[in-house]
Residue, then its C-alpha position, 0 to 999 in steps of 0.5 A: x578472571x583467568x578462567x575468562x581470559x581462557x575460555x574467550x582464546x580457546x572459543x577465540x582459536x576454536x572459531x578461527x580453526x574452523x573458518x580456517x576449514x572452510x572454504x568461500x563456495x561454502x556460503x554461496x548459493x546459486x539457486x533459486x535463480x530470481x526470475x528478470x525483470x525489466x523495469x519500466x522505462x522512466x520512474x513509476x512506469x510499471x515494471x515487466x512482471x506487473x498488472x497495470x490496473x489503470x495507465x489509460x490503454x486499457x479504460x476501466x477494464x480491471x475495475x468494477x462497482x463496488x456496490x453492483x458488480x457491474x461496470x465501473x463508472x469513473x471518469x477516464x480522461x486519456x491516461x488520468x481517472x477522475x473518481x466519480x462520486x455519485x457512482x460509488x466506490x470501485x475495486x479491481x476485479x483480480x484479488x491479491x494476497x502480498x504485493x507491491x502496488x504503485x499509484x499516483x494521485x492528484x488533488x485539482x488546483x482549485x480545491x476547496x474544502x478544509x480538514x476531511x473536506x478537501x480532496x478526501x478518498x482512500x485507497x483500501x489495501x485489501x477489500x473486505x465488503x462493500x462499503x468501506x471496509x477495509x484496510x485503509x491508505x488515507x488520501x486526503x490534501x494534507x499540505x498547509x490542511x490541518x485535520x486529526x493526524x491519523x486521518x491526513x495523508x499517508x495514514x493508516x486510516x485512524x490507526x497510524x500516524x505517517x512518519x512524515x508529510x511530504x504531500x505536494x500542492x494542489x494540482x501536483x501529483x503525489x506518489x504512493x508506493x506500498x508493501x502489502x503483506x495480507x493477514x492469516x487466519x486459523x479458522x476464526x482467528x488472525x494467525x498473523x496480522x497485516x503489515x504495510x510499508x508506504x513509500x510516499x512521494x520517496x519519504x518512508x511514512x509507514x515502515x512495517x507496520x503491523x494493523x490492529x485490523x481493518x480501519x474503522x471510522x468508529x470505534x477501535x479495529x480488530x481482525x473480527x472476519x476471516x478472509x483471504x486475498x481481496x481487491x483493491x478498492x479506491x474510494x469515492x468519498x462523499x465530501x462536498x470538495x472537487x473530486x481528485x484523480x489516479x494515474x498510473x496503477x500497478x500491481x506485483x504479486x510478491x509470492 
């Protein structure tokens, strides 16, 4: 015990002369200077250093049809986009790699439909084909709707539960705030897997979570295709419910 005692006041003495040594500029760092950005004027509002994908100036102009590469097709109505389901999905145009990106989304006052069936789409962190491949954000009425857990709102689609439900009434936005950090590949070979935080109307729902792969309907995810940066695409789904809206999309490279 005596040896203890006096090798823990010898490391004890040896730490405070050392720190008696040195001097506070010694731990601080001026550069790199992080760039200014202005952040936008109201919450939501897309900061300075942001690619609005949709605020209704610029019409559909980052978008474009999954299926054909032409024109998207959705429905703008001033600064609301209203998904059109017999066209198909849609996707931006640009491709990202690790961002930050803002979307607001509404069900209609009167939906219909229960479970899957009510105002279901899906907002896909990183394109990866045509039809719904992808990473998968789950959008779906999930107040006072029951349905299978890792399918309600602010789930991984079939992948990871949302910490919380904090979905608002038909007829009222709702707001996602993600952290997207894109997979890495040597060669065939997932060298480190995708990781996402979603912010939901505030509530943290996903907190850095690790994907198994792109979200399946069936069977279980794997990193089975090598890619690089991918668009974001949003889902027309083909349920028989009144079609929801978007509003307000932005997006931040995040180096």
């Amino acid at each position: 015990m005596k040896h203890k005692l006096l090798l823990a006041a010898l490391l004890s003495g040896g730490f405070y002369m050392a720190n008696a040594q040195s001097k506070p500029e010694d731990t601080e760092k001026w550069e790199p200077v992080p760039p200014v950005v202005t952040p936008g004027k109201t919450c939501g509002d897309a900061p300075s250093d942001a690619t609005v994908l949709f605020d209704g100036k610029n019409g559909l102009s980052e978008w474009e049809d999954v299926n054909s590469g032409g024109d998207a097709k959705w429905d703008v109505n001033g600064d609301v986009l209203t998904v059109n389901k017999k066209s198909g999905n849609i996707q931006t145009k640009k491709k990202f790699g690790n961002y930050q990106l803002h979307i607001e989304w509404k069900v209609p006052a009167n939906i219909t439909g229960e479970g899957q069936g009510r105002g279901n789409s899906g907002v896909f962190l990183a394109s990866i084909g045509k039809g719904d491949d992808g990473y998968e954000l789950q959008v779906l009425d999930s107040y006072k709707n029951k349905t299978y857990t890792n399918g309600m709102a602010g789930s991984i689609y079939k992948q990871f539960i949302p910490l919380a439900n904090p979905t608002r009434p038909p007829g009222v936005w709702n707001v996602y705030d993600v952290i997207w950090t894109a997979p890495t590949f040597d060669g065939d070979e997932v060298k480190t897997p995708a990781r996402v935080t979603v912010i939901f109307n505030g509530v943290v729902v996903e907190n850095n979570v690790e994907l198994l792969g792109p979200t399946q309907y069936i069977g279980t995810p794997g990193y089975r295709k090598p890619h690089g940066p991918s668009p974001i695409k949003l889902q027309a789904h083909g349920d028989k419910s009144e079609p929801l809206s978007f509003r307000n999309i932005w997006v931040r490279d995040l180096k």
